[in-house]
C-alpha positions in Angstrom: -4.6 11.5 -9.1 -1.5 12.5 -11.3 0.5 11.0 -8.3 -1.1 7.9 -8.1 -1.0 7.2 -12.4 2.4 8.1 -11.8 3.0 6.0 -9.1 1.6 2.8 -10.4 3.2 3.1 -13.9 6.7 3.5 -12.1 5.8 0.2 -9.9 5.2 -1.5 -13.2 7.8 -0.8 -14.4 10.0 -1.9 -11.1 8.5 -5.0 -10.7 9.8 -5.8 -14.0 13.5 -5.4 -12.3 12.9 -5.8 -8.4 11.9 -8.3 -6.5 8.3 -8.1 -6.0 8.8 -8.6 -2.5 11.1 -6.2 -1.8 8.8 -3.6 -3.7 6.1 -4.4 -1.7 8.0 -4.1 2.2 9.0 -0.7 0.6 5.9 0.5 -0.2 4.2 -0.7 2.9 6.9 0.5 5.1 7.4 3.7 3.2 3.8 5.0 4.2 4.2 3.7 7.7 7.0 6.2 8.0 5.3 8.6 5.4 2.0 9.1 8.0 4.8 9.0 11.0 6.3 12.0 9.9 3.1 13.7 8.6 1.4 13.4 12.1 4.4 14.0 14.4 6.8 16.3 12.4 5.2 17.5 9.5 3.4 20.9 9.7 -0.3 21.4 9.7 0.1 23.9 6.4 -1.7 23.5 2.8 2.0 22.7 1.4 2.3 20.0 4.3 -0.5 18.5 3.2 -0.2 18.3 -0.6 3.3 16.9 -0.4 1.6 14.6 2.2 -1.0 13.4 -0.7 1.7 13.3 -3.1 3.8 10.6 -1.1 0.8 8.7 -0.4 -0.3 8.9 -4.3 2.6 7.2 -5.2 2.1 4.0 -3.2 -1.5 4.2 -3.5 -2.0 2.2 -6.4 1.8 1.3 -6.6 0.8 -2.2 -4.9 -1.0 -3.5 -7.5 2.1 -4.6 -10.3 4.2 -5.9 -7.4 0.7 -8.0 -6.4 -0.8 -9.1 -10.0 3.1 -10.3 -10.3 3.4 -12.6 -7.9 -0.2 -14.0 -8.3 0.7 -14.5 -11.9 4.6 -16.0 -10.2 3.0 -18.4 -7.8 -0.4 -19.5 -9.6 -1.4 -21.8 -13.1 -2.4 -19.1 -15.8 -5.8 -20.6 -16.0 -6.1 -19.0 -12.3 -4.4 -16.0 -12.5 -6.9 -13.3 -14.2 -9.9 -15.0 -10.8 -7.3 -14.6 -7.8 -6.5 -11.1 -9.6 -10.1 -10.4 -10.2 -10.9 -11.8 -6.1 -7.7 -9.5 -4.8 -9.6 -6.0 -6.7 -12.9 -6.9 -5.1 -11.5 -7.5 -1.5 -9.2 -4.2 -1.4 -12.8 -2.1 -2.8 -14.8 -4.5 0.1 -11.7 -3.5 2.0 -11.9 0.4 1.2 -15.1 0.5 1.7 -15.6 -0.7 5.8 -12.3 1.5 6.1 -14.6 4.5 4.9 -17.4 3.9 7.1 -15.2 2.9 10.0 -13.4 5.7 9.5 -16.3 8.2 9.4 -17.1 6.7 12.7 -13.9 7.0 14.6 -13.5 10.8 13.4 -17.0 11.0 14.7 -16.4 10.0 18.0 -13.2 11.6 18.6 -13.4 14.4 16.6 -9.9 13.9 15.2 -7.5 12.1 12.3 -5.1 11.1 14.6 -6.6 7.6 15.7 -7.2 6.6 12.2 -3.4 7.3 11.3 -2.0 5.7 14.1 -4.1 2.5 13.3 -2.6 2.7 9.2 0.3 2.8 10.4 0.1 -0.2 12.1 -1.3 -1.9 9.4 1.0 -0.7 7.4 3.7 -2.1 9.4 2.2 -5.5 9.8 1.6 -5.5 5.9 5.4 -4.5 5.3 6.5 -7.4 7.7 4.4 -9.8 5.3 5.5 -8.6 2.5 9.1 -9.0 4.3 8.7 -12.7 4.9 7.5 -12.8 0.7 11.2 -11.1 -0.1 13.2 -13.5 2.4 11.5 -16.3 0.5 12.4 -15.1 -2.8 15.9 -14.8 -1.7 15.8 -17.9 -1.0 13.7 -19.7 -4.1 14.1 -17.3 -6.6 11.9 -19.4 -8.9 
């Protein structure tokens, strides 16, 4: 929890100074290598495991600034607070199946491993998005 608060009020403070963009493909591709290294080369130990949750805290809710700003960038005011307000309700619709799916796949094979291969390669498809969102902000700055 403290990493998360943490997290998020450092990413608002960031996206005051970094491209959005750029924020974002970090993010996104830092927990893609973050569960990487976890899994494959991390070990299986309490201490492991908290400084696991610690780097995924940070990012957790670190999305959000970088987000909200570039609704707020690319959007009329007037629209800005509903697209905001439709993004939340999506990522908790989004949470949600990821729950129940998840409870199934752990059910079925009886392991963790599955569900982080498939983050990370959402995680990597979401960093590659928010790649293409930095490479146009290099080039249109406004």
């Amino acid at each position: 929890m403290i990493a998360t608060i943490f997290g998020a009020l450092l990413s608002g403070y960031l996206s005051a100074r970094i491209r959005k963009g750029f924020l974002l493909w970090f993010y996104y591709g830092f927990r893609a290598v973050w569960i990487t290294a976890y899994i494959f080369l991390m070990p299986k130990t309490f201490a492991a495991a908290v400084l696991f949750a610690i780097g995924l805290g940070m990012t957790g809710d670190a999305t959000v600034s970088p987000t909200s700003g570039l609704v707020n960038d690319s959007f009329p005011l007037r629209q800005v607070a509903t697209l905001v307000g439709l993004l939340f309700t999506l990522h908790q619709i989004g949470a949600i199946l990821s729950v129940w799916i998840r409870g199934i796949i752990v059910t079925q094979t009886g392991s963790y491993t599955l569900l982080g291969l498939i983050d990370i390669v959402l995680c990597l498809f979401a960093s590659a998005c928010s790649f293409q969102i930095e490479r146009k902000q290099i080039k249109d700055p406004n």
